[in-house]
C-alpha positions in Angstrom: 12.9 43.1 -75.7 12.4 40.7 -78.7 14.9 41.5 -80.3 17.5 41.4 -77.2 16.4 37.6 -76.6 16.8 36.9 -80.2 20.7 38.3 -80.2 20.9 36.0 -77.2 19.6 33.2 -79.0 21.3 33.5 -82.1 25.3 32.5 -80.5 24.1 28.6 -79.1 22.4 28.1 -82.0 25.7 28.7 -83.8 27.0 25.9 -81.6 24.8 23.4 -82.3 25.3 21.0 -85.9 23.3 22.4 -89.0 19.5 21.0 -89.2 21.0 18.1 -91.2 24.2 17.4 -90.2 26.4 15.4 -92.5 27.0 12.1 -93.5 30.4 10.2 -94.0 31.1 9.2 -97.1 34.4 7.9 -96.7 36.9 7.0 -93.6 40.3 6.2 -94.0 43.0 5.8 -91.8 46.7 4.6 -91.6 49.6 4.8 -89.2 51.9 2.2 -87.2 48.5 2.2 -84.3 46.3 1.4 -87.1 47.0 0.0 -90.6 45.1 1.2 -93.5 44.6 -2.5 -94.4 43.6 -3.6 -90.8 40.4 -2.5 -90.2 41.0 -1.8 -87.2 39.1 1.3 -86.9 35.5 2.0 -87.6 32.8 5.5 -86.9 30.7 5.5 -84.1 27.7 6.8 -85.9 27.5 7.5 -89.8 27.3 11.4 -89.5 29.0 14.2 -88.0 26.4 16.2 -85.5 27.5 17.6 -82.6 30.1 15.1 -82.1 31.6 11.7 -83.5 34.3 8.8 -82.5 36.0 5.8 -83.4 36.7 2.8 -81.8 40.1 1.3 -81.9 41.2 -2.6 -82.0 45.2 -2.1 -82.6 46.4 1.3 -81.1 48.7 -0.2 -78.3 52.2 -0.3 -77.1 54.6 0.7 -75.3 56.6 3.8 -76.8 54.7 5.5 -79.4 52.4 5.0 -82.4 50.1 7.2 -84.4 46.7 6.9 -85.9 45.7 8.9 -88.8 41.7 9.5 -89.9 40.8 11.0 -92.9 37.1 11.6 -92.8 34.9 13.0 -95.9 31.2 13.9 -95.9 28.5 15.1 -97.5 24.8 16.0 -97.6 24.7 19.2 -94.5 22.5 22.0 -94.7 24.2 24.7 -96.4 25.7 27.3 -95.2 27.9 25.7 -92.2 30.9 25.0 -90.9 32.7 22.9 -88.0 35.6 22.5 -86.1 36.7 20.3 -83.3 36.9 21.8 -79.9 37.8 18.7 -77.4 39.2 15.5 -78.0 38.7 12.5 -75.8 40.8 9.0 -76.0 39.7 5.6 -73.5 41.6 3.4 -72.7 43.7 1.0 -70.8 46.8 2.6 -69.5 49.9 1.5 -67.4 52.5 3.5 -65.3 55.5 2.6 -63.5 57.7 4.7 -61.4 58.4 8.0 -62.7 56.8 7.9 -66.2 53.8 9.5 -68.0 51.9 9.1 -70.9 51.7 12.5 -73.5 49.0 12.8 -76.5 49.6 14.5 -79.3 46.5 15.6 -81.8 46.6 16.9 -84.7 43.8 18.5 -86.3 43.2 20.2 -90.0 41.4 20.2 -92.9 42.8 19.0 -96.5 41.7 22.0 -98.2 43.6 23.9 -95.8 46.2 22.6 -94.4 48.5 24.6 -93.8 46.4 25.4 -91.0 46.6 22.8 -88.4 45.6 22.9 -84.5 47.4 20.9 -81.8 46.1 19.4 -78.6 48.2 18.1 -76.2 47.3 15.8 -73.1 48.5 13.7 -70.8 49.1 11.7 -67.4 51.8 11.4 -65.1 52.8 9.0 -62.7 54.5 10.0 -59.7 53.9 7.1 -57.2 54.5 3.5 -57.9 51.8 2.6 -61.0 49.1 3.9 -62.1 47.0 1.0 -63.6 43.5 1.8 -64.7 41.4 2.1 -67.8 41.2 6.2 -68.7 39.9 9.0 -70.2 42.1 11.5 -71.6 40.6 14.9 -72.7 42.2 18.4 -74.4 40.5 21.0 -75.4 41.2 24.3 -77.6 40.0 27.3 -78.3 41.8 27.8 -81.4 39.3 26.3 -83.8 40.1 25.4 -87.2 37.1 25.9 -89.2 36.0 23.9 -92.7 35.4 25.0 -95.5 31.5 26.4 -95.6 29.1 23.8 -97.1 28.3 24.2 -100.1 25.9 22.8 -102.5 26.8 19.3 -102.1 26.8 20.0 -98.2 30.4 18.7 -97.8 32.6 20.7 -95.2 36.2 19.1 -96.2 38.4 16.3 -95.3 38.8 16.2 -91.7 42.2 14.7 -90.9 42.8 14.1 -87.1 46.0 12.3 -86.3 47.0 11.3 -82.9 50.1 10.1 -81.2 50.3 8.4 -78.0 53.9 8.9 -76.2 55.6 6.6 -73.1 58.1 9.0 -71.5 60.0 7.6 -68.1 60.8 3.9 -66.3 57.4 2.2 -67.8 54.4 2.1 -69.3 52.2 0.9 -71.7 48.8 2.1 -73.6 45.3 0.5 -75.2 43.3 3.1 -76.7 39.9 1.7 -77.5 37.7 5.0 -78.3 38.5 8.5 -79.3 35.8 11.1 -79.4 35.7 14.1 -80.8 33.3 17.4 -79.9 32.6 19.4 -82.8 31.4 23.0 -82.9 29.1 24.3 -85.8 29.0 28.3 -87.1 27.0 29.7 -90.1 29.0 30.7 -92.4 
């Protein structure tokens, strides 16, 4: 019986981040939405548990723009690695007439990749505007896994890019906050 609840046990704790989870290093980003030179984008929290963000000050417009972070780490028990499984952006959105807004997300690792996820979301207006401040979610279950952490406890360069896209008669977009979920595994 013991050893049935252990089993049990043993796949959330494979969810959860590693006793220590890491802590960025380093975060860079560029893109038209936000300038490597702007600093227009800054972490949430300095480590990556079971999830992280970024807040935004420049990713607006009325078209489409991208915004690429490059995030290293270090210092995680070893032994682990992550992936993301849901991405959420916030913001202020705008839609006129028969238009929508599509997000594009890009997820991989440097040491990898070759290997890159994509996670698609969006919002469509089929009445006369949608005007409201929103939260924009996808999900996958095609994770791409790090590198295992190794003595140094670094699990890779995360690269997450993502594109906001005006399709139709209007609209505009002001993405303040992007969150990511992450999912840990022994490795």
């Amino acid at each position: 019986m013991l050893r049935s609840l252990l089993l049990l046990a043993l796949p959330a704790l494979a969810l959860a981040a590693p006793p220590t989870p890491p802590t960025i290093t380093h975060l860079v980003f560029s893109g038209s939405g936000c300038p490597n030179d702007s600093g227009s984008v800054k972490a949430d929290k300095p480590t990556l548990g079971d999830d992280t963000g970024v807040s935004f000050t420049q990713l607006k417009g009325d078209s489409t723009d991208n915004c690429a972070v490059h995030i290293q780490s270090s210092g995680a028990t070893l032994g682990w690695q992550v992936a993301v499984r849901e991405i959420a952006y916030v913001g202020d959105v705008v839609l006129r007439g028969n238009s929508e807004l599509d997000t594009y997300t890009q997820v991989f690792w440097s040491e990898n990749a070759g290997n890159t996820g994509v996670l698609t979301g969006g919002l469509t207006c089929a009445g006369p505007e949608i005007k409201d401040y929103v939260t924009v979610r996808s999900s996958t279950a095609d994770l791409k896994w790090s590198k295992c952490t190794g003595a140094d406890g670094s699990p890779g360069i995360l690269n997450i890019n993502f594109r906001p896209v005006i399709q139709g008669d209007f609209g505009t977009y002001d993405f303040k906050h992007a969150s990511w979920k992450l999912e840990w595994r022994t490795c």
